[in-house]
N, CA and C atoms as an extended XYZ file, in Angstrom:
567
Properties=species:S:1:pos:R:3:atomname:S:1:resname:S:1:resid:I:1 pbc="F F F"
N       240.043       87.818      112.380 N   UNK     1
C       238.664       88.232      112.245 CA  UNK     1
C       238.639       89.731      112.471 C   UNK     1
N       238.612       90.539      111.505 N   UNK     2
C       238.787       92.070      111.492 CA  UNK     2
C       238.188       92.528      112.437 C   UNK     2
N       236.816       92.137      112.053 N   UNK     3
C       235.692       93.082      112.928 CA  UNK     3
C       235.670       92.635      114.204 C   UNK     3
N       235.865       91.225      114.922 N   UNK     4
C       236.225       91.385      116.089 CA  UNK     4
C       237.380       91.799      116.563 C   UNK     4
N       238.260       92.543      115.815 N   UNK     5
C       239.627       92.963      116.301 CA  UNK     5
C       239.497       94.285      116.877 C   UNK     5
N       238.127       94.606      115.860 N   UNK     6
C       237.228       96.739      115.954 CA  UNK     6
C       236.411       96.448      117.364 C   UNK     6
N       235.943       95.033      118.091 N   UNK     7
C       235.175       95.259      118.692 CA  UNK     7
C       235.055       95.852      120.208 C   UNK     7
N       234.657       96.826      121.059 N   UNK     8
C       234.772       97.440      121.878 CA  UNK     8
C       233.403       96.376      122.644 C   UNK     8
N       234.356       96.049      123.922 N   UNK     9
C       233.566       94.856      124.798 CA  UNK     9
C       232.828       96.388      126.164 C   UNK     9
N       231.680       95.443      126.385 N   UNK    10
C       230.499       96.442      127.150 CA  UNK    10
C       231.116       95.204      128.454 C   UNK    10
N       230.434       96.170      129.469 N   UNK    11
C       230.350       95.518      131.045 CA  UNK    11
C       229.522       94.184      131.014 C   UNK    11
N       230.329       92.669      131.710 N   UNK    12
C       229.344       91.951      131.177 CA  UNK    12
C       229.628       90.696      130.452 C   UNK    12
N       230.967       91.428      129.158 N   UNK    13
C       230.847       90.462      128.302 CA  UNK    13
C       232.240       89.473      128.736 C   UNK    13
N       232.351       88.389      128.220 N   UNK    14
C       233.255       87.235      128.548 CA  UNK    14
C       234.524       87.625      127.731 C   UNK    14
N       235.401       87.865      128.610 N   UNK    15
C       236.734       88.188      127.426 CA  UNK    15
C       237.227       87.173      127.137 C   UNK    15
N       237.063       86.012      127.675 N   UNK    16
C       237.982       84.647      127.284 CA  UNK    16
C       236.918       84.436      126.022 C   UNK    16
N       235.469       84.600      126.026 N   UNK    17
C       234.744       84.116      125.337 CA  UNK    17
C       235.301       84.689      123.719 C   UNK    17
N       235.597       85.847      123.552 N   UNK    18
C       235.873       87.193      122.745 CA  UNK    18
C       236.971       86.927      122.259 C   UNK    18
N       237.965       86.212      122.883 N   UNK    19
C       239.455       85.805      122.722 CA  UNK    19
C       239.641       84.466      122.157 C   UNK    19
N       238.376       83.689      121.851 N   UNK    20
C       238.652       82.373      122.203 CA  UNK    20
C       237.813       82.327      120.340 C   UNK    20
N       237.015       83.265      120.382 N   UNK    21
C       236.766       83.704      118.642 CA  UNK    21
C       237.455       84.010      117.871 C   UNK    21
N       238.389       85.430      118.463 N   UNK    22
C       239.179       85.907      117.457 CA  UNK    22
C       240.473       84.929      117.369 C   UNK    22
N       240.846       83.846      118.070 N   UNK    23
C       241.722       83.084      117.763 CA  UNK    23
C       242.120       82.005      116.565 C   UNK    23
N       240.284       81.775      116.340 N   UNK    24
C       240.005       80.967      115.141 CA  UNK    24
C       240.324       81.313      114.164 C   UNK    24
N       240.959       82.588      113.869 N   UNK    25
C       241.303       82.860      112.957 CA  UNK    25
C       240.371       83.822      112.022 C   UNK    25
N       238.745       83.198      111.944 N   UNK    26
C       237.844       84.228      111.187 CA  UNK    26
C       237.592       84.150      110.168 C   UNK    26
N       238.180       83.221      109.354 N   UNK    27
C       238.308       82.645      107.606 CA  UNK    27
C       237.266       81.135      107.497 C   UNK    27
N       236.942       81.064      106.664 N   UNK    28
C       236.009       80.185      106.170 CA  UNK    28
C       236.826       79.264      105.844 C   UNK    28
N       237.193       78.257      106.921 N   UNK    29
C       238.457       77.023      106.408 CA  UNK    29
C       237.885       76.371      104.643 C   UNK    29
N       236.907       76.113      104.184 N   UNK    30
C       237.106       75.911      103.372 CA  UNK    30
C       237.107       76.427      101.994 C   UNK    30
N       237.307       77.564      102.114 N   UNK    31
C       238.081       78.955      101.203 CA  UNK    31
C       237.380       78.945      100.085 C   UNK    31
N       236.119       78.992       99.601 N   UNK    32
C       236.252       78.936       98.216 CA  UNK    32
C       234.649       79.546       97.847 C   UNK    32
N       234.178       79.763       97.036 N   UNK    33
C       232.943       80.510       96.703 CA  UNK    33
C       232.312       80.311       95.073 C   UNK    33
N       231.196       80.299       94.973 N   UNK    34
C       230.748       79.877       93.406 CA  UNK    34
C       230.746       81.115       92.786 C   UNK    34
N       230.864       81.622       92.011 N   UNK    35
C       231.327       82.605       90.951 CA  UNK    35
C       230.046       82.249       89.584 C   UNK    35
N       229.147       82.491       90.025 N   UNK    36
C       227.977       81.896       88.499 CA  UNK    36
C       227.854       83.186       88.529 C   UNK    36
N       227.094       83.643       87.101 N   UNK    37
C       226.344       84.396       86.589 CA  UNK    37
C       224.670       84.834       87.000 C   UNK    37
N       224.763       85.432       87.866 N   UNK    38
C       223.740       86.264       88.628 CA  UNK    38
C       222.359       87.069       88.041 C   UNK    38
N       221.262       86.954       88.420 N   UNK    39
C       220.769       87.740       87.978 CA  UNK    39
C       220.321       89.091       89.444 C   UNK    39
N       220.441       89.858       89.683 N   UNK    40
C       220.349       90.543       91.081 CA  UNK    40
C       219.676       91.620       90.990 C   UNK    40
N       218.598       92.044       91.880 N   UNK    41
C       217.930       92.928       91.672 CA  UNK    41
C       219.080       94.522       92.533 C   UNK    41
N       218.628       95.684       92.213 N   UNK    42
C       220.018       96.775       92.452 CA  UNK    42
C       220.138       96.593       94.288 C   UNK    42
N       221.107       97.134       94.503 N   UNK    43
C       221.597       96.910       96.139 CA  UNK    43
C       220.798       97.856       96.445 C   UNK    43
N       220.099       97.432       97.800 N   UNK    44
C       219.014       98.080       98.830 CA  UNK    44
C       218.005       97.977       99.040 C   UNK    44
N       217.019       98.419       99.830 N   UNK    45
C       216.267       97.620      100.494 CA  UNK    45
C       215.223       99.242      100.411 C   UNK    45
N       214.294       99.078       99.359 N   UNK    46
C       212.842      100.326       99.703 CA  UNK    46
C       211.514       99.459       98.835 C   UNK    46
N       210.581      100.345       99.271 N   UNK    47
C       209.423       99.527       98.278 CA  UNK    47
C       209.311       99.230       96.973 C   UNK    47
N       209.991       99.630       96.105 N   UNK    48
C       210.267       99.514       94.846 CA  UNK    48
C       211.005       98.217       94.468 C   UNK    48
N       212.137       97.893       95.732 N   UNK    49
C       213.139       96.642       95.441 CA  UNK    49
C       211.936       95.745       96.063 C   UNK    49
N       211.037       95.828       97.077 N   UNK    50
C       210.279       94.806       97.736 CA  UNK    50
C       209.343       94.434       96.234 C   UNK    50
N       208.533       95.752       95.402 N   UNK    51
C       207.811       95.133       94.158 CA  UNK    51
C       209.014       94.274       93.700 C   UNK    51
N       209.866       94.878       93.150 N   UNK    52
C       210.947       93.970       92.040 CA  UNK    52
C       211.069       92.683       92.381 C   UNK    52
N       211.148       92.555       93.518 N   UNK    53
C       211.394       91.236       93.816 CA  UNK    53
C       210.209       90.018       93.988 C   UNK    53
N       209.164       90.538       94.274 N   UNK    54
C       208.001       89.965       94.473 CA  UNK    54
C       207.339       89.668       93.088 C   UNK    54
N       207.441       91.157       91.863 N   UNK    55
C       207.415       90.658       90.266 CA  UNK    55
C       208.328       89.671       90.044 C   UNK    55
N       209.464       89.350       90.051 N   UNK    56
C       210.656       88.572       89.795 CA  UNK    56
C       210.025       86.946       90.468 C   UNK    56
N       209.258       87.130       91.541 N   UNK    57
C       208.979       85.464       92.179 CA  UNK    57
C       207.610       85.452       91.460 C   UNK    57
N       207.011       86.446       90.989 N   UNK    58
C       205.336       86.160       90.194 CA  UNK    58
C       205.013       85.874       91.106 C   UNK    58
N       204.770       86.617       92.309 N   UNK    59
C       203.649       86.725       93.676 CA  UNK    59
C       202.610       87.317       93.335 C   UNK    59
N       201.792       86.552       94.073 N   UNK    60
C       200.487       87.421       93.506 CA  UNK    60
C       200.394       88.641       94.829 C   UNK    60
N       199.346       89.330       94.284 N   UNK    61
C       198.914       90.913       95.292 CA  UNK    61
C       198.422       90.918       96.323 C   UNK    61
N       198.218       89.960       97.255 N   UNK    62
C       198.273       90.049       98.624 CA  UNK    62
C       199.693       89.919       99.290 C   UNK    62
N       200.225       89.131       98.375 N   UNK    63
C       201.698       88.314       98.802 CA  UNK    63
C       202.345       89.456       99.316 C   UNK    63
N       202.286       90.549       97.945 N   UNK    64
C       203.342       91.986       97.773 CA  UNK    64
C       202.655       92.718       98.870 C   UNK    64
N       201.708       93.127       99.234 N   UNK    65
C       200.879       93.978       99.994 CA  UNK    65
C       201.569       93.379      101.513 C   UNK    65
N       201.561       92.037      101.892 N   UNK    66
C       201.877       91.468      103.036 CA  UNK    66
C       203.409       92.135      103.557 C   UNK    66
N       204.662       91.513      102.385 N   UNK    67
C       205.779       91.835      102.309 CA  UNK    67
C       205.824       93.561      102.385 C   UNK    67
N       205.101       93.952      101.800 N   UNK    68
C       205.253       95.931      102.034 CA  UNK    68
C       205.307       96.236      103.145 C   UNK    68
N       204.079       95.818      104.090 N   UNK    69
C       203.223       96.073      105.458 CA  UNK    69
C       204.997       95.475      106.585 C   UNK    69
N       205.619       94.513      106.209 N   UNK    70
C       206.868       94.017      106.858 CA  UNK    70
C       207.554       94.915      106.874 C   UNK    70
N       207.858       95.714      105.480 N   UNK    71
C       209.130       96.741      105.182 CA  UNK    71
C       208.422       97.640      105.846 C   UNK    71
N       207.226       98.018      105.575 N   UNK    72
C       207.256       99.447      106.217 CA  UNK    72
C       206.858       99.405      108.110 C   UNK    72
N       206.669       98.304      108.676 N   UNK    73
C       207.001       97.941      110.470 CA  UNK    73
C       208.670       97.574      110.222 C   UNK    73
N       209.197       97.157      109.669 N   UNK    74
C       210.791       97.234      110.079 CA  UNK    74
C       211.236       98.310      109.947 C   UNK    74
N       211.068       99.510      108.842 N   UNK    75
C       211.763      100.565      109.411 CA  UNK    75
C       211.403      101.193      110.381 C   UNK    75
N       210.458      101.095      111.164 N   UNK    76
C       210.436      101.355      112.693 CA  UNK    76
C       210.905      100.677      113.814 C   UNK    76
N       211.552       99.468      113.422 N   UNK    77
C       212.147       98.818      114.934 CA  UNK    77
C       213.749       99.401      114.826 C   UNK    77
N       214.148       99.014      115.511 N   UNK    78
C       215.645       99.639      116.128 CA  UNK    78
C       216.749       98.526      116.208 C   UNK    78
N       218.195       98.214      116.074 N   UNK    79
C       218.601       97.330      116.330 CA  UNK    79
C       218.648       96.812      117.336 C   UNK    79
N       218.778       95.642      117.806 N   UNK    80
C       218.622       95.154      119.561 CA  UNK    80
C       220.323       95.522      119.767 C   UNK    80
N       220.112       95.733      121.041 N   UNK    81
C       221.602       95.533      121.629 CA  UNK    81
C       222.243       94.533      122.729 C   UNK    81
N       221.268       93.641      122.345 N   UNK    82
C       221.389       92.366      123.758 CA  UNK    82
C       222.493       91.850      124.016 C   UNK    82
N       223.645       91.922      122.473 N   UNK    83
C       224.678       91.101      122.556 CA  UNK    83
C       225.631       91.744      123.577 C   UNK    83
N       225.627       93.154      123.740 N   UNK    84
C       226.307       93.857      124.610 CA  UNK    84
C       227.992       94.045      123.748 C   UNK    84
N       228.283       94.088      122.402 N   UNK    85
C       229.125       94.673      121.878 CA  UNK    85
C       228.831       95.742      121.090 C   UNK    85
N       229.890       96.248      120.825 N   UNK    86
C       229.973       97.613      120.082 CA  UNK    86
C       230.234       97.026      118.857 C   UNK    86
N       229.372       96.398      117.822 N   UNK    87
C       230.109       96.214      116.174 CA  UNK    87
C       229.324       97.752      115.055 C   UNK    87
N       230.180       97.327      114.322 N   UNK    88
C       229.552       98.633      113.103 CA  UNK    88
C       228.201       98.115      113.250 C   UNK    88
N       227.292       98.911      112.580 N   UNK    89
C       226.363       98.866      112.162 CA  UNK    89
C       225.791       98.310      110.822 C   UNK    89
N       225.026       97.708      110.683 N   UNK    90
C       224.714       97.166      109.008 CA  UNK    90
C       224.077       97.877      107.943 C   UNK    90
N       224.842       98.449      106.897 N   UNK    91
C       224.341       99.317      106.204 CA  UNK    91
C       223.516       98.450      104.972 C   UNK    91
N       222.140       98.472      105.377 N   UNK    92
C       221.046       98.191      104.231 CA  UNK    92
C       221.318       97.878      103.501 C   UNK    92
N       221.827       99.167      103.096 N   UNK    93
C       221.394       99.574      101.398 CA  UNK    93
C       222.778       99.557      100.719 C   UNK    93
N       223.447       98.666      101.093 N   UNK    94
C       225.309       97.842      100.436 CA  UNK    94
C       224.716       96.662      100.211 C   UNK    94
N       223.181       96.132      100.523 N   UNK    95
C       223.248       94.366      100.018 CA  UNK    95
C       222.064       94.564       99.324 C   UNK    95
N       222.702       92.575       98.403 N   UNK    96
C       221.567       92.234       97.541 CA  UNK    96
C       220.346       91.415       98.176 C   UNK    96
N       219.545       91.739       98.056 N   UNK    97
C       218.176       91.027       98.598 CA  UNK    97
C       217.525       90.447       97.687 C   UNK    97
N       218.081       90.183       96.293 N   UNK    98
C       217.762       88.797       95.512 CA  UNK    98
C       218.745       88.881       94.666 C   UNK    98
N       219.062       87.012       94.555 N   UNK    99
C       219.952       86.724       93.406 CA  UNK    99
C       219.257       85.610       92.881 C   UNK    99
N       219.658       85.557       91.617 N   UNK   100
C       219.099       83.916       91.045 CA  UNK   100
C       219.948       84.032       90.016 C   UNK   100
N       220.643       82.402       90.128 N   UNK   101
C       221.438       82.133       88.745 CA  UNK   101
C       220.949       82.218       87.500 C   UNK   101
N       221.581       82.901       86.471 N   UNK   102
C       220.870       83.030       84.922 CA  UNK   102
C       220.258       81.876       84.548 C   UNK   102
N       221.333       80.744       85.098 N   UNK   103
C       220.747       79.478       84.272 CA  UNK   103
C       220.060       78.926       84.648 C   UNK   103
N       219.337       78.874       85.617 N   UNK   104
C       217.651       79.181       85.864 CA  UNK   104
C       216.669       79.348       85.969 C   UNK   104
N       216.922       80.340       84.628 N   UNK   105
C       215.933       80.833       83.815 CA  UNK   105
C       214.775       80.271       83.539 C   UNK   105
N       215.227       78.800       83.156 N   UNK   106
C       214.777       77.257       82.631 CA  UNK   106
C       214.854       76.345       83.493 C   UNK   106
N       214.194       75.305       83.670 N   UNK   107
C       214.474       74.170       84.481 CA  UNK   107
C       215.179       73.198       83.307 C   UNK   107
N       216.530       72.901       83.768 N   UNK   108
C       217.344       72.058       83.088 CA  UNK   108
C       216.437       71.009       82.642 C   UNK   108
N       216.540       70.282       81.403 N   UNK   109
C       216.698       69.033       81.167 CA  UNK   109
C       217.304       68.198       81.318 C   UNK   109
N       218.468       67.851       81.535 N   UNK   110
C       220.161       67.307       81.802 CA  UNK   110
C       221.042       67.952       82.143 C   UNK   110
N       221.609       67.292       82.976 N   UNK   111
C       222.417       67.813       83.353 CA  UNK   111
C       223.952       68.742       82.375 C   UNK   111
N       223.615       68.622       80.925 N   UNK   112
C       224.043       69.451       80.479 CA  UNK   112
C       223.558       70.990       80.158 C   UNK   112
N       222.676       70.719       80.463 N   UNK   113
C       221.798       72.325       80.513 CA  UNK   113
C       221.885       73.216       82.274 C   UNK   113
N       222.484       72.335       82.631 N   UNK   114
C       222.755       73.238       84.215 CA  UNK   114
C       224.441       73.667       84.045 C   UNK   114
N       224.521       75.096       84.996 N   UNK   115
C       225.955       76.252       84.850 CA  UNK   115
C       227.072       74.783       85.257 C   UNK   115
N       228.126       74.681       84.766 N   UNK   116
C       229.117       73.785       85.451 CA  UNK   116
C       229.484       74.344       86.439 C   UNK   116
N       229.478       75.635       86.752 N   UNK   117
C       230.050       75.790       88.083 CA  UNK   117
C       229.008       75.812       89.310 C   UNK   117
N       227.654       75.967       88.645 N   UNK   118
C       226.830       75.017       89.922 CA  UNK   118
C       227.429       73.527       90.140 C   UNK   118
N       227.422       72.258       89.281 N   UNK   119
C       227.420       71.638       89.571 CA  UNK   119
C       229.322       71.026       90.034 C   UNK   119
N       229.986       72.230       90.023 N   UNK   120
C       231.460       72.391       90.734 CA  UNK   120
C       230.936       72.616       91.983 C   UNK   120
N       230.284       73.330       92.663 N   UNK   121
C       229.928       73.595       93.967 CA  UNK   121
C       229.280       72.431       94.476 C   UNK   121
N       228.628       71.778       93.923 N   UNK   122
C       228.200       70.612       94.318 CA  UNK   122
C       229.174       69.279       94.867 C   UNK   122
N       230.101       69.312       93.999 N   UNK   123
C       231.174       68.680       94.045 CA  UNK   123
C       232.027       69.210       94.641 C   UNK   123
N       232.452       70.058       95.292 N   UNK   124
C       232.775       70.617       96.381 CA  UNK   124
C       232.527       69.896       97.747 C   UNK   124
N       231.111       70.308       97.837 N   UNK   125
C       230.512       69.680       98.596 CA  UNK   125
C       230.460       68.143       98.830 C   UNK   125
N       230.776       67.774       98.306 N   UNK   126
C       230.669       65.909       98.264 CA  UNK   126
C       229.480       65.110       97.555 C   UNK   126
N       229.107       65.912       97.076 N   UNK   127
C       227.170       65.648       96.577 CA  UNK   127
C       227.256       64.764       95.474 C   UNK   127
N       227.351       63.448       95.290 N   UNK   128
C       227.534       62.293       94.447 CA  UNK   128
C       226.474       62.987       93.457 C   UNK   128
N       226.631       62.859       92.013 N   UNK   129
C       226.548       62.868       90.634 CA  UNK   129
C       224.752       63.088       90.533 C   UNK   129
N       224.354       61.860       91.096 N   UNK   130
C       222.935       61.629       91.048 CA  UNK   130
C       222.017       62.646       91.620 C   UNK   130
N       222.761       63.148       93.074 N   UNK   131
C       221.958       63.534       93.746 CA  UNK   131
C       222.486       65.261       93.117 C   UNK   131
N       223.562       65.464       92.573 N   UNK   132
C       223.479       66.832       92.179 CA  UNK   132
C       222.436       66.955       90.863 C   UNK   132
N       221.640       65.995       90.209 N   UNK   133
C       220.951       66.509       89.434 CA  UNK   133
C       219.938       66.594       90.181 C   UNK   133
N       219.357       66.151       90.912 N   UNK   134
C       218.301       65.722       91.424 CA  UNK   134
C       218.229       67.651       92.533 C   UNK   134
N       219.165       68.090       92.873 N   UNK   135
C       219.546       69.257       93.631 CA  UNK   135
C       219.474       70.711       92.459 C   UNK   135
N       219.858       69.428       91.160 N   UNK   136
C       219.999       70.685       90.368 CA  UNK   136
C       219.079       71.178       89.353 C   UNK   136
N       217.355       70.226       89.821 N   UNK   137
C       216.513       70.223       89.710 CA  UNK   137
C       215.919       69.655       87.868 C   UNK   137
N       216.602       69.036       87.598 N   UNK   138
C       216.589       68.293       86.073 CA  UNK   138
C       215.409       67.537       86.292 C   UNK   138
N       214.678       67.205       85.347 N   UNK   139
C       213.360       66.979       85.005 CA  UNK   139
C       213.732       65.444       85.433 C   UNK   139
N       213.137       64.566       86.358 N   UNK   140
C       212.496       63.338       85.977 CA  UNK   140
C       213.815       62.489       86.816 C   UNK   140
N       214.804       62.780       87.594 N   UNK   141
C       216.167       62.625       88.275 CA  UNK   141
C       215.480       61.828       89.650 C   UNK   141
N       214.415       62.526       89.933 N   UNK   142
C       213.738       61.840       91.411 CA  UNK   142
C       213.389       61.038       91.381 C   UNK   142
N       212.881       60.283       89.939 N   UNK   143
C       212.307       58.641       90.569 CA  UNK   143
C       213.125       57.826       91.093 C   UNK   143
N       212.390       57.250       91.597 N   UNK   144
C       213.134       56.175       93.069 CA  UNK   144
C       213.813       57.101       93.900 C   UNK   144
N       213.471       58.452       94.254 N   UNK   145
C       214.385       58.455       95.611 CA  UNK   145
C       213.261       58.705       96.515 C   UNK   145
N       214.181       58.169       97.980 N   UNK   146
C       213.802       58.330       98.956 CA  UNK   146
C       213.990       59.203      100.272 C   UNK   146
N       214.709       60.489       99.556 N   UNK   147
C       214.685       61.634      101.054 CA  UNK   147
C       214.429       62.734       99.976 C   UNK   147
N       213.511       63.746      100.545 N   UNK   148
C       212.893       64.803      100.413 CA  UNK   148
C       213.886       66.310      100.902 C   UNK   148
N       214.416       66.781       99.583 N   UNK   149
C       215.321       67.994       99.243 CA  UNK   149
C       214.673       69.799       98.764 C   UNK   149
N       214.698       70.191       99.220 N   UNK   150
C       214.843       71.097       98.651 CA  UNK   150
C       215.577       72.724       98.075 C   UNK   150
N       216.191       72.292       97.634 N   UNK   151
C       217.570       72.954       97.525 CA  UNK   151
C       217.928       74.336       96.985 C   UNK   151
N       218.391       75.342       97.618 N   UNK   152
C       218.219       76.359       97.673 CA  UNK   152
C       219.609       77.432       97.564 C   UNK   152
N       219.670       78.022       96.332 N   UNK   153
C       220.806       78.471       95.839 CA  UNK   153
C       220.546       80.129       95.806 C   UNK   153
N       220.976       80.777       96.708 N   UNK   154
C       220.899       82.460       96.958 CA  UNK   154
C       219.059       83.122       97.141 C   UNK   154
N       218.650       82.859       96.071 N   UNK   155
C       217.160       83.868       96.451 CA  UNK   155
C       216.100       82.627       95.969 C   UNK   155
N       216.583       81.830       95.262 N   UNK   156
C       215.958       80.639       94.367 CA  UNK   156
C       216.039       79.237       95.037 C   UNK   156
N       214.367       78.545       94.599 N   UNK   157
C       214.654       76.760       95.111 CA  UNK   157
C       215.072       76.315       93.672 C   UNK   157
N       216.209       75.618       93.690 N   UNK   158
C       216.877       75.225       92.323 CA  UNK   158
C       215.903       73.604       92.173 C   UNK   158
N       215.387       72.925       93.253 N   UNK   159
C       214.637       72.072       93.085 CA  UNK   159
C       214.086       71.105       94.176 C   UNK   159
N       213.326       70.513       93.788 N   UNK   160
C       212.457       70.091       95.230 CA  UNK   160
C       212.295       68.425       94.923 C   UNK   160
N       212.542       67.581       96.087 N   UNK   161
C       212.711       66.309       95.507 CA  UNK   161
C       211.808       65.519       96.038 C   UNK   161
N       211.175       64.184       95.752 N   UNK   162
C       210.515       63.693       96.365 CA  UNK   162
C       208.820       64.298       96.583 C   UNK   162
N       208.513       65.085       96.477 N   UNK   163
C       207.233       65.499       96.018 CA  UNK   163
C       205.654       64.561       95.423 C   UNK   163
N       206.287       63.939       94.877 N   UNK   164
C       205.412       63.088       93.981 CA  UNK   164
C       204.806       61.950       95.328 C   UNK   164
N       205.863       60.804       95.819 N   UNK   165
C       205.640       60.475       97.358 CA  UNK   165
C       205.108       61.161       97.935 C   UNK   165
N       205.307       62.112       99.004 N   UNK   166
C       205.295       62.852       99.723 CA  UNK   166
C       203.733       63.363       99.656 C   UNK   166
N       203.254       63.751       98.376 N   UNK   167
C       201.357       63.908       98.014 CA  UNK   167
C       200.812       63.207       98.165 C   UNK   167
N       201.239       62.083       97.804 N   UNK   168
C       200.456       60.708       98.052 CA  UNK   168
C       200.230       60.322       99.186 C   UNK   168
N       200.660       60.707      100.018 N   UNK   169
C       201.102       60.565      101.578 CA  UNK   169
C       200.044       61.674      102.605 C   UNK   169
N       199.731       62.452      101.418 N   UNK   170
C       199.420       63.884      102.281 CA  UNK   170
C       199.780       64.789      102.807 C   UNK   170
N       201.395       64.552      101.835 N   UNK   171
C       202.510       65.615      102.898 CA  UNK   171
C       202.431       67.043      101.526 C   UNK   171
N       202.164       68.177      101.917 N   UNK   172
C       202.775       69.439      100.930 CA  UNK   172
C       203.857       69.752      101.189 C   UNK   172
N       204.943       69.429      100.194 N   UNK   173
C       206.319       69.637      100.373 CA  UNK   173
C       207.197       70.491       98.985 C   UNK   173
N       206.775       71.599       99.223 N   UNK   174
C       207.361       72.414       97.963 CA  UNK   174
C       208.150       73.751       98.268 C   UNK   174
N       209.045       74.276       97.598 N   UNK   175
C       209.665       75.789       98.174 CA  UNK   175
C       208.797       76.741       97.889 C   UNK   175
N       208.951       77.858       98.740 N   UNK   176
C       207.623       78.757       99.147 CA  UNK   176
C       207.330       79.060       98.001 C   UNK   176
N       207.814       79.713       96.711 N   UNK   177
C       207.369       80.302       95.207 CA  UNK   177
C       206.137       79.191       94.696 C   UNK   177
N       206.335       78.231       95.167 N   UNK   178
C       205.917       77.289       94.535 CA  UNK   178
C       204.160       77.241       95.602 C   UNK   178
N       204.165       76.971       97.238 N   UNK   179
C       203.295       77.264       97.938 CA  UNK   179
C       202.688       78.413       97.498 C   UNK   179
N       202.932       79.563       97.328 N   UNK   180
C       202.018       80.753       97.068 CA  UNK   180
C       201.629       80.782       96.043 C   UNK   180
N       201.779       79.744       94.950 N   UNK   181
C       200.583       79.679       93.757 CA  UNK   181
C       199.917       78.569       93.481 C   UNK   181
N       200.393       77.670       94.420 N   UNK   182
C       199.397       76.313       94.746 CA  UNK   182
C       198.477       76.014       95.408 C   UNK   182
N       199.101       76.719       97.041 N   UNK   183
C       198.336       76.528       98.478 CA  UNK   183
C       198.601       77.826       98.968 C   UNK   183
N       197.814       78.543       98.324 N   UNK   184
C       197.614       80.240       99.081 CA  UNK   184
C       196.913       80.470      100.386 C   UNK   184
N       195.912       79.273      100.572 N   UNK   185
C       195.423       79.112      101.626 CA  UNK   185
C       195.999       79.112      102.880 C   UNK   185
N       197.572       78.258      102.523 N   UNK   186
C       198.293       77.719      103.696 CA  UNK   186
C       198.687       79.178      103.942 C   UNK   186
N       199.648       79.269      103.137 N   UNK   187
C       200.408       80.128      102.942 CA  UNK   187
C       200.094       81.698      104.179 C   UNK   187
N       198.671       82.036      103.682 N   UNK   188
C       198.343       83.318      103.996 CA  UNK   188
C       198.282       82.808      105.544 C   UNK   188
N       197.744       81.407      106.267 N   UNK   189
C       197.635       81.231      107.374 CA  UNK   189
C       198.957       81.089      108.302 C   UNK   189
């Protein structure tokens, strides 16, 4: 684990604790990462990427106004230092603060209209056949089920399950893009 190898321990901290991390090794035992076709707004974080991204979810203008009022009180707080180590610092403006898969674009019909290497990651995962369409948000995959998903791939809900139940019931169960042009009410509260 590199960066705990850089890390300079403060008065305080547990060295067995510190030792007992970097031993694990630091690697993601199960090694592997999805490689789809991205759509990403440019690396960094100012009001311009906060519009882009808020045009990109079709928020409406309180939504964006809310999210601004956030960016512009976070660049006034400071990092905490509670943990009591010395790590680098996080440079902003090196990350993406939205991605969404191209294929996306569209809500699949079948599961031949969804990226195969989404539904490789799925299978990765162990996610039996059914339930990766149903994850991979294909039209009409949810009847008859009975647990409530909503599944969430980088900046995007790829799909929301169980819904149809769930209203009937009185439950609102949708990913937020979806709340802020349904139930703005909630939302703003």
């Amino acid at each position: 684990m590199a960066a705990l190898d850089e890390v300079q321990m403060r008065d305080g901290v547990d060295r067995e604790t510190v030792e007992t991390v970097q031993s694990m090794g630091g690697t993601y035992k199960h090694g592997w990462e999805t490689d789809i076709e991205m759509d990403f707004a440019p690396k960094g974080l100012n009001e311009d990427i906060v519009r882009l991204i808020s045009q990109k979810n079709n928020e409406p203008e309180w939504l964006l106004e809310w999210r601004l009022e956030a960016y512009r009180r976070w660049l006034t707080m400071e990092s905490p230092d509670w943990a009591m180590l010395k790590i680098p610092e996080i440079d902003y403006q090196e990350q993406y603060y939205y991605a969404k898969p191209k294929s996306m674009a569209e809500k699949p019909k079948s599961l031949d209209d969804v990226d195969p290497k989404l539904l490789e990651t799925y299978a990765k995962l162990g996610i039996p056949l059914k339930e990766q369409m149903l994850l991979a948000g294909v039209e009409g995959a949810d009847e008859g089920r009975k647990v409530a998903v909503d599944a969430v791939f980088d900046s995007v809900s790829l799909g929301t399950t169980f819904k149809k139940e769930l209203a009937e019931a009185g439950v609102i169960f949708c990913s937020i893009s979806e709340a802020v042009q349904d139930h703005p009410e909630l939302v703003k509260k």
